[in-house]
C-alpha positions as CSV (number, residue, x, y, z in Angstrom):
1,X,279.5,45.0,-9.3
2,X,276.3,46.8,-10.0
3,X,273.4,46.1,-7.7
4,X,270.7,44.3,-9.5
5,X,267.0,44.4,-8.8
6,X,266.3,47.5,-7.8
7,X,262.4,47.6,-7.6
8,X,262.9,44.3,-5.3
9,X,265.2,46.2,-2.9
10,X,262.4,49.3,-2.5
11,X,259.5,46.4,-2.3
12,X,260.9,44.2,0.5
13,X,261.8,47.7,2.2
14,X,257.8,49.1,1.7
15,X,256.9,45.6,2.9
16,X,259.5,46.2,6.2
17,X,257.6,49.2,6.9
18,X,254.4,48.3,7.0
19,X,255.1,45.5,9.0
20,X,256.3,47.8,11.9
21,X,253.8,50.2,11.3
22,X,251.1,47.6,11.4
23,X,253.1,46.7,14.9
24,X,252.3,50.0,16.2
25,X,249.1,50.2,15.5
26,X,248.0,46.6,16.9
27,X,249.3,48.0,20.1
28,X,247.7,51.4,20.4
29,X,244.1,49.7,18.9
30,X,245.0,47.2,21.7
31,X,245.7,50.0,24.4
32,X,242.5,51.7,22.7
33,X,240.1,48.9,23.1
34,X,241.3,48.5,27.1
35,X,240.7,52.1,27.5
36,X,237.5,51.8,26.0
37,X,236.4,49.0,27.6
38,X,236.7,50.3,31.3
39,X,235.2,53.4,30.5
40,X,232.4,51.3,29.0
41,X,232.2,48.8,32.1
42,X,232.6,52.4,34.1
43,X,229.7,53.9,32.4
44,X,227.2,50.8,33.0
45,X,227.7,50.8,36.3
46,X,226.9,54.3,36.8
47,X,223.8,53.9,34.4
48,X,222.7,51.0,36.4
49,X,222.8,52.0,39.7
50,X,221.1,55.6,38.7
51,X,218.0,53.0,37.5
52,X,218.3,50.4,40.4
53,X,219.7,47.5,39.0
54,X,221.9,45.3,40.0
55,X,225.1,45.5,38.1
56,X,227.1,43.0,39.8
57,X,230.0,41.4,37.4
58,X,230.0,44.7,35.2
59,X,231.4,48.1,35.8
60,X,234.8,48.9,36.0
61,X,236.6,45.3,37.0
62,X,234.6,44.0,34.0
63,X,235.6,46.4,31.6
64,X,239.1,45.7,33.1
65,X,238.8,41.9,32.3
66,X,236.9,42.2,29.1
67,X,239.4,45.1,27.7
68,X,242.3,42.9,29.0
69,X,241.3,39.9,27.6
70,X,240.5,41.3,23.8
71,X,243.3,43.4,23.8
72,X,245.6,40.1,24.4
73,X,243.7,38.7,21.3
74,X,244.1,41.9,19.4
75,X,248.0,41.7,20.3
76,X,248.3,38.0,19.1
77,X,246.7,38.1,15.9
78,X,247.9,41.8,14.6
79,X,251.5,40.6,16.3
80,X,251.6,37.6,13.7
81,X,250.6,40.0,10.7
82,X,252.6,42.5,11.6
83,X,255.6,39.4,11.3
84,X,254.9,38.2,8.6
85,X,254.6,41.1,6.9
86,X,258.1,42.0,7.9
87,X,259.2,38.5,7.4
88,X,258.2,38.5,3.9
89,X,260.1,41.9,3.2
90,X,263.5,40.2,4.3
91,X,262.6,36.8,2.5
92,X,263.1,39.2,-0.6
93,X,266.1,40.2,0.8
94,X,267.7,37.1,1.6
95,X,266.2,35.7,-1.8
96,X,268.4,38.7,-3.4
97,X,271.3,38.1,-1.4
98,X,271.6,34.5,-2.3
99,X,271.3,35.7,-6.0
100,X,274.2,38.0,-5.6
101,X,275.9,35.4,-4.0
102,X,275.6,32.9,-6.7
103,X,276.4,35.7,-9.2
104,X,279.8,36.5,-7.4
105,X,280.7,32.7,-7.2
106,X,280.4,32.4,-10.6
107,X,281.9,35.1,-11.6
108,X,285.1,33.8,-9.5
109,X,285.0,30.7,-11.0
110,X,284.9,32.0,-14.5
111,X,288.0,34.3,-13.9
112,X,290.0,31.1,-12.7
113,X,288.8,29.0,-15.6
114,X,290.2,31.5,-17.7
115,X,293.5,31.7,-16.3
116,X,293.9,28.3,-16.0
117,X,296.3,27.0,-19.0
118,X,295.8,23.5,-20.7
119,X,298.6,21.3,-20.1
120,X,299.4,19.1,-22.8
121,X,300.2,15.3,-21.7
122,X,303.5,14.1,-22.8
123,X,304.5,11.1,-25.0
124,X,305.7,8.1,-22.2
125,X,309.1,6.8,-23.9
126,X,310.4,3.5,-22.9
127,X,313.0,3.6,-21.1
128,X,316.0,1.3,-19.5
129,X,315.1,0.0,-16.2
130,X,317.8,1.3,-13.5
131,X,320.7,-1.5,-12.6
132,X,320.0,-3.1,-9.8
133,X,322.6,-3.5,-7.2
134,X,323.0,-6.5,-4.9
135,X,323.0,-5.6,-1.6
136,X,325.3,-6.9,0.7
């Protein structure tokens, strides 16, 4: 049989592929917001002690904790899009799968229907009970 839906097959595959893309790119803006934070925290520190004040809770370690903790929400939340994005693309799959399926089922069923041949009943005649014997 021909494959059907064409268009569907190239959008669930488009919407595949930017769900991984969109993966990749949570990670290294994730990575990138890390980095940038502990050279931020890096850079106040320095700043602060060329002016004389007291930087205590910044600098690097606070960078660290600040980048850490953002880039685990940036991780989360672009992880579930990036999901269901790809979850979406192989819902369209499955959806066309279960079509071809059903198409296939019928299509089996209609080629047994059709070989099938009606039987015709046949007249019931009366007829002598068998003799009964008595046993000994």
């Amino acid at each position: 049989m021909e494959p059907k839906f064409r268009a569907l097959r190239t959008i669930g595959s488009i919407f595949r592929v930017v769900g991984y893309i969109v993966l990749v790119l949570t990670v290294l803006g994730a990575l990138a917001v890390c980095g940038l934070t502990v050279v931020g925290g890096t850079m106040y520190q320095s700043a602060a002690q060329q002016f004389g004040i007291n930087s205590s809770g910044g600098g690097f370690l606070g960078g660290l904790f600040g980048g850490l903790i953002g880039s685990i929400f940036i991780i989360l939340y672009g992880g579930f899009i990036s999901l269901s994005i790809v979850a979406f693309g192989e819902l369209i799959y499955l959806l066309i799968g279960i079509e071809e399926s059903t198409r296939k089922t019928t299509y089996m069923i209609e080629n047994q229907m059709t070989k099938m041949t009606p039987v015709e009943p046949k007249a019931i005649t009366p007829s002598e009970p068998p003799a009964v014997t008595p046993s000994q």
